[in-house]
C-alpha positions in Angstrom: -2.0 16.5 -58.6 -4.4 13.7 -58.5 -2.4 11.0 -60.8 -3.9 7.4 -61.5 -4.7 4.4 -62.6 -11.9 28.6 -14.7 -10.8 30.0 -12.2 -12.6 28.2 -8.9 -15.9 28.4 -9.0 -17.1 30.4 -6.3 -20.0 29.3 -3.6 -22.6 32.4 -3.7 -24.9 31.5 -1.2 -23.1 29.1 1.1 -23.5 25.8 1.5 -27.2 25.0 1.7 -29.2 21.6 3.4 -30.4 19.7 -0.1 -31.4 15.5 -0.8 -29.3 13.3 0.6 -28.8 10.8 -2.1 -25.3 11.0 -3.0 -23.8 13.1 -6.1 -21.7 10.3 -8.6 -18.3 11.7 -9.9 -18.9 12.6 -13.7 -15.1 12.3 -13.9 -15.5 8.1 -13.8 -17.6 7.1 -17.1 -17.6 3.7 -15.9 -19.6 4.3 -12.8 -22.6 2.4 -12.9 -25.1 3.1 -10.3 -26.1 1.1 -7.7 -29.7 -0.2 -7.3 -30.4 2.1 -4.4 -29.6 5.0 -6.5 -32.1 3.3 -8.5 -34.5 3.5 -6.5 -33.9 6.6 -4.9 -34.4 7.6 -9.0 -38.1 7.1 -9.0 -37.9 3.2 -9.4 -37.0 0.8 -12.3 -34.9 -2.3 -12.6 -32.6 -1.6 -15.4 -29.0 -3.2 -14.5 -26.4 -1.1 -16.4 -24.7 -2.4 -18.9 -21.0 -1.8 -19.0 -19.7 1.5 -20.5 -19.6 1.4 -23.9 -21.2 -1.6 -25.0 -24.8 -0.2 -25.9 -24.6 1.2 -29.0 -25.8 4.6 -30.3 -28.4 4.3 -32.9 -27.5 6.4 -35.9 -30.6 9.0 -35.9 -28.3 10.4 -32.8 -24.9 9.3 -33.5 -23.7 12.3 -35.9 -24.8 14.7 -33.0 -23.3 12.7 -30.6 -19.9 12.8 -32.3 -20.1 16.6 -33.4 -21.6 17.9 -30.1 -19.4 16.6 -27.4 -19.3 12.8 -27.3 -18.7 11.3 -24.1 -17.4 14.0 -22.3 -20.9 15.8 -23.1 -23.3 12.9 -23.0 -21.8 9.9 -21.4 -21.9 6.7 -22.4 -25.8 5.3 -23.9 -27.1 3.6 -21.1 -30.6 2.4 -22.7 -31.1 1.5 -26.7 -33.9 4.0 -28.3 -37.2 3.6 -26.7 -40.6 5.6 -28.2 -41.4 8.2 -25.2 -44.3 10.9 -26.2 -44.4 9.7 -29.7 -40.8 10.7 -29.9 -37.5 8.2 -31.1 -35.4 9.0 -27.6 -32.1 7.5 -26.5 -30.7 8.0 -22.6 -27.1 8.8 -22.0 -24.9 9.2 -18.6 -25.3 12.8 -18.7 -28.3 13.3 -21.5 -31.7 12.4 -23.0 -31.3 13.0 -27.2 -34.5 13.1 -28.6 -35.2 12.9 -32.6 -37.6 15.5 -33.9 -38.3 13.9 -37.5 -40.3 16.8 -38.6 -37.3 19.2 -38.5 -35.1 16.5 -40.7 -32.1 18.6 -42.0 -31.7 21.2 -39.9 -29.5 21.9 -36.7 -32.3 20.4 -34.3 -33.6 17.6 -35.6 -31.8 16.6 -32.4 -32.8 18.0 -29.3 -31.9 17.5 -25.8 -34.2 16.7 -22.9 -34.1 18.9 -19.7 -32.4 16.6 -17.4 -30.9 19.0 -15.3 -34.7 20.4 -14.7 -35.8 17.6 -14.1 -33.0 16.2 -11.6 -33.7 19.4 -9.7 -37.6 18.6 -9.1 -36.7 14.9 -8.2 -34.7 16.1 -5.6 -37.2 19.1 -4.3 -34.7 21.8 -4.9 -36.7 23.7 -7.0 -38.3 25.7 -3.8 -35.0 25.4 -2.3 -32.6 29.5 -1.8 -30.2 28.4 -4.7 -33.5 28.4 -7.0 -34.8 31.8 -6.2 -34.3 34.3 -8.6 -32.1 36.8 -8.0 -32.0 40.5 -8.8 -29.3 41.8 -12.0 -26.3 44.0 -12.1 -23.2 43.7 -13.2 -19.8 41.6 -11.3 -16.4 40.7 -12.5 -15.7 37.1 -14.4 -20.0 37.0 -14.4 -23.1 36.9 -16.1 -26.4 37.7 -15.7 -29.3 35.6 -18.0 -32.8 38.1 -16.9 -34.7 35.0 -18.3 -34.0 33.2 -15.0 -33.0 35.6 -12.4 -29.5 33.7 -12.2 -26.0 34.4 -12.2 -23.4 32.5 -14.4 -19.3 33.3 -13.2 -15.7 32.1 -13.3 -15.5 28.3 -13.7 -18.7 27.3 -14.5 -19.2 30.4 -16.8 -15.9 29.5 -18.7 -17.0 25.8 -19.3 -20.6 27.1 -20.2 -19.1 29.1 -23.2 -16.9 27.0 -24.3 -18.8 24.5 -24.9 -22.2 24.2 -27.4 -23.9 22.0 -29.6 -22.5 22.3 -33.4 -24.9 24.4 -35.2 -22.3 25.5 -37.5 -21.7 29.1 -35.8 -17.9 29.8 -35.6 -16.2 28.6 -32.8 -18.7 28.3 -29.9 -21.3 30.7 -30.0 -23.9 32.0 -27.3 -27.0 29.7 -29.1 -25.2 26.9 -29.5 -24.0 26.6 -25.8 -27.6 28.1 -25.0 -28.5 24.7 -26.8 -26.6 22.6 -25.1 -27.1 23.8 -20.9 -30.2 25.7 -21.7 -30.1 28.7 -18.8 -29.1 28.5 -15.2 -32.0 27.4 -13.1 -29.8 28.0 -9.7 -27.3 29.7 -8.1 -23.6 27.9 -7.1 -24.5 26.2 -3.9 -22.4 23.2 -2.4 -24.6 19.4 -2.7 -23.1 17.0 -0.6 -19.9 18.4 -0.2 -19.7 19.5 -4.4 -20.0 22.8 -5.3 -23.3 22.4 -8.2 -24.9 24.6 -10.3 -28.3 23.3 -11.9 -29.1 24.5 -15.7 -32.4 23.4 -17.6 -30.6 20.4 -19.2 -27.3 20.2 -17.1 -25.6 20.0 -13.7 -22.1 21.5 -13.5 -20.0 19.9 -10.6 -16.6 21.5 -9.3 -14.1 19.0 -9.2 -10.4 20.8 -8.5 -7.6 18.4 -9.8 -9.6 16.4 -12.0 -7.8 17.9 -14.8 -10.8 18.7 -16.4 -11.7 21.6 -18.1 -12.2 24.9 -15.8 -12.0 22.0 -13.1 -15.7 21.6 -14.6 -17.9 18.3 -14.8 -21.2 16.8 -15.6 -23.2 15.4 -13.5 -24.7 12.0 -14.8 -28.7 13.1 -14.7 -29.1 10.8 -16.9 -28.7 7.6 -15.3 -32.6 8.6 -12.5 -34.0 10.1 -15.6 -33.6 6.4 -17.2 -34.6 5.0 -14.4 -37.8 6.7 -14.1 -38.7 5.8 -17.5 -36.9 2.4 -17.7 -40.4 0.3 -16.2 -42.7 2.4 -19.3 -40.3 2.4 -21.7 -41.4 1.2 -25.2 -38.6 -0.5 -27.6 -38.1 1.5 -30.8 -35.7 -0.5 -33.5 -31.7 0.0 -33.2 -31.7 2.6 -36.8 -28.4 1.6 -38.7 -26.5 3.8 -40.6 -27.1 4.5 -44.2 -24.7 2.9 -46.5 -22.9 6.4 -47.7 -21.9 6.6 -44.1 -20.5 3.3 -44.2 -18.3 4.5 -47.1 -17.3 7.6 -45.3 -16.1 5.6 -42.6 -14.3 2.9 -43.8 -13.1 4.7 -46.7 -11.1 7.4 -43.0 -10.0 4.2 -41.6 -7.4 4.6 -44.5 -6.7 8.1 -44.0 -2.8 8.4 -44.3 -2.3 5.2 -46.6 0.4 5.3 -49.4 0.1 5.9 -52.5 1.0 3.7 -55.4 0.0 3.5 -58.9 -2.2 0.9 -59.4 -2.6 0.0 -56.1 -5.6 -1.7 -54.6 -5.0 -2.6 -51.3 -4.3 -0.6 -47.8 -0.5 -1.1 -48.7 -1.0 1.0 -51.6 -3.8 3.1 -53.6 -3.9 4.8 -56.6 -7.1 6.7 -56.8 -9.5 4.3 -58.5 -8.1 1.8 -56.5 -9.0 3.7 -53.2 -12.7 3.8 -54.2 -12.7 0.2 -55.2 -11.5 -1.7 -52.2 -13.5 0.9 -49.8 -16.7 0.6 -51.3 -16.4 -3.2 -52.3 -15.4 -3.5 -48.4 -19.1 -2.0 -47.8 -21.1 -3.4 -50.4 -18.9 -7.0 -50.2 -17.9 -6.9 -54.0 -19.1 -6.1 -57.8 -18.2 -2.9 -57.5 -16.1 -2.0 -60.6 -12.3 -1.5 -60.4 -11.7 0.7 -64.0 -12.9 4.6 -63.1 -15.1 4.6 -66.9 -16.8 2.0 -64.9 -17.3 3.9 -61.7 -18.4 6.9 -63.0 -21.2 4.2 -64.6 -22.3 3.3 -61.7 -25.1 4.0 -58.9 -27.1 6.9 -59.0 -26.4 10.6 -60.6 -26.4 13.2 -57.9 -26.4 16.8 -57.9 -23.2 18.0 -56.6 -25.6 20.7 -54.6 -27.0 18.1 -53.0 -23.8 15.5 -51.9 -24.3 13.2 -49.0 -21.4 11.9 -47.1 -20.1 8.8 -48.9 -20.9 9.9 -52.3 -18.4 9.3 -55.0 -16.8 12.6 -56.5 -15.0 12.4 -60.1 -12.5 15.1 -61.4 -10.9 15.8 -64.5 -8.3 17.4 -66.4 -6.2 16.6 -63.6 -2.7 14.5 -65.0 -4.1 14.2 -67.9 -7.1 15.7 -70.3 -10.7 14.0 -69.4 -12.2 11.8 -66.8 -8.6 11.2 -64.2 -9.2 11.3 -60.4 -11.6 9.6 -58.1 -12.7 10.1 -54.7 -15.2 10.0 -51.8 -17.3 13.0 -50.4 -17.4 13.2 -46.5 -19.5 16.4 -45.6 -18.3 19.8 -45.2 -17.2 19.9 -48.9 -14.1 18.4 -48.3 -13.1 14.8 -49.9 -10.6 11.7 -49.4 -8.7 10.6 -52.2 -5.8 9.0 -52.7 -3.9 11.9 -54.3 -0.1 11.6 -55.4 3.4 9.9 -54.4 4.7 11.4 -51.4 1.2 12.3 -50.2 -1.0 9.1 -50.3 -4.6 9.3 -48.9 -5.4 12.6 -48.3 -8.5 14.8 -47.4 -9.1 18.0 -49.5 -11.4 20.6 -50.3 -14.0 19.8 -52.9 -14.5 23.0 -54.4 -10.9 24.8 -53.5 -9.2 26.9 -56.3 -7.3 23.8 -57.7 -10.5 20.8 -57.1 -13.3 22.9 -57.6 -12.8 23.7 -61.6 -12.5 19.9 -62.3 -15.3 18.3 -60.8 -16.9 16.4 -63.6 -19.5 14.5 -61.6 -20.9 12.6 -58.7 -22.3 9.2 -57.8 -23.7 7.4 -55.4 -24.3 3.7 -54.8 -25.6 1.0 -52.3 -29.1 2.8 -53.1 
């Protein structure tokens, strides 16, 4: 190895009389709203741009990708503003919010509670669906005592399958907890859509959207943004550190042959690999020969690897210093591996990887 050069949801209370403005399908990401709904928002004068072209600013992008993605969050439809001394970016469906002071952990990102704060806009909050109501136990439902509200069928299965990625496996009660927050209403039919209102979400029941559990998202995002739109204070658009860079442009070649000596996407060997990815990042100097590489940049702890760190094995086809590679989280790294295999993700520390590390690099620092 390693040679080189729901069922439907169900109405529980009946339809009940709630704001007129009108619910937007969550199944269209390209809606944009129009400036009445704008209005009807709270105010503001933001014209959205179309889907897609704002970008994410990289203090929320990782969470973004992990947690859900568009589906989720919708589309950005501001750039980061400051809001209550906090980095903030708004999203179709979302508020992200960057909590600097609990840098590497699982919320350093946190979400804003939209679907709260939809529900006061639109003076449900006093509303039947908002009373609490009393426990027990029914078929395909639960109970959350916290709120006095029941969760079932459709809407229950798309609550639990879904979460923020806090590393739990599959999708566990805290992580979905972290994403929807509790239910804050009962099922009740809005406008003609069967809604159910959580602290930072609104489910809609869409039958033959084909989406999951016939479950959607309302886009709460769009009168939260709209509110704070006219207020709003500009916060710089934070790029991505250069090991991400690597990391990304180094999966673009995910799948690439292999060939000895190679240094171009028609061919890697290993060294090779490393050399055109990180020269494509840094624009050049960076060495081709792997006694070189392993030279360069900065020493790093292999407890402490950050995606886009270089990794170095040996003892692999040969005695010494032999394979090269680039670390992407999780402990797994791409490399370009063998004949037959090309570029390839592995595991870092597995039975066969993990006994040859030699050492790790990084550069662009």
């Amino acid at each position: 190895m390693g040679g080189c050069l729901v069922a439907a949801a169900v109405t529980l209370l009946g339809p009940v009389s709630v704001a007129a403005d009108t619910l937007h399908d969550a199944n269209d990401p390209t809606y944009n709203p129009s400036s009445a709904a704008l209005a009807g928002a709270g105010g503001g004068t933001a014209t959205p741009a179309a889907p897609g072209t704002i970008p994410i600013s990289w203090e929320f992008k990782r969470f973004y990708d992990r947690s859900g993605g568009v589906p989720i969050f919708g589309y950005a439809i501001s750039m980061p503003v400051l809001e209550n001394g906090l980095r903030v970016q708004y999203f179709e469906r979302q508020r992200l919010e960057h909590h600097p002071e609990k840098a590497g952990t699982a919320y350093e990102v946190e979400l804003g509670r939209l679907g709260a704060d939809e529900a006061a806009r639109r003076g449900l909050l006093e509303t039947a669906p908002f009373a609490p109501q009393p426990g027990g136990s029914a078929p395909g439902c639960d109970y959350f005592a916290e709120t006095g509200h029941w969760l079932c069928n459709g809407f229950r299965h798309y609550w639990k399958s879904h979460g923020v990625e806090l590393g739990d496996p599959g999708v566990s009660f805290r992580e979905s907890l972290a994403l929807f927050g509790y239910p804050i209403s009962e099922e009740f039919v809005e406008n003609g859509v069967t809604v159910q209102y959580f602290e930072r979400a609104r489910f809609e029941y869409h039958p033959g959207t084909g989406a999951a559990h016939d479950t959607l998202l309302g886009l709460v995002g769009y009168p939260a943004w709209a509110a704070a739109e006219p207020t709003a204070v500009a916060a710089p658009l934070q790029a991505p550190p250069v090991g991400e860079l690597i990391k990304e442009e180094a999966l673009r070649h995910l799948g690439a042959p292999y060939v000895w000596g190679g240094t171009t996407p028609a061919g890697f060997d290993c060294s090779g690999f490393v050399y055109y990815v990180v020269n494509q990042v840094l624009g050049g100097g960076f060495p081709r020969n792997m006694d070189a590489q392993v030279a360069s940049g900065v020493p790093v702890d292999p407890k402490d690897l950050h995606p886009g760190d270089l990794v170095f094995q040996q003892n692999t086809y040969q005695w010494g210093l032999s394979h090269a590679g680039i670390y992407i989280g999780d402990g797994k790294f791409i490399h370009a591996s063998m004949p037959g295999v090309g570029v390839t993700i592995s595991d870092l520390w597995d039975g066969y990887w993990g006994p040859r590390f030699y050492a790790a690099r990084r550069v662009g620092v």
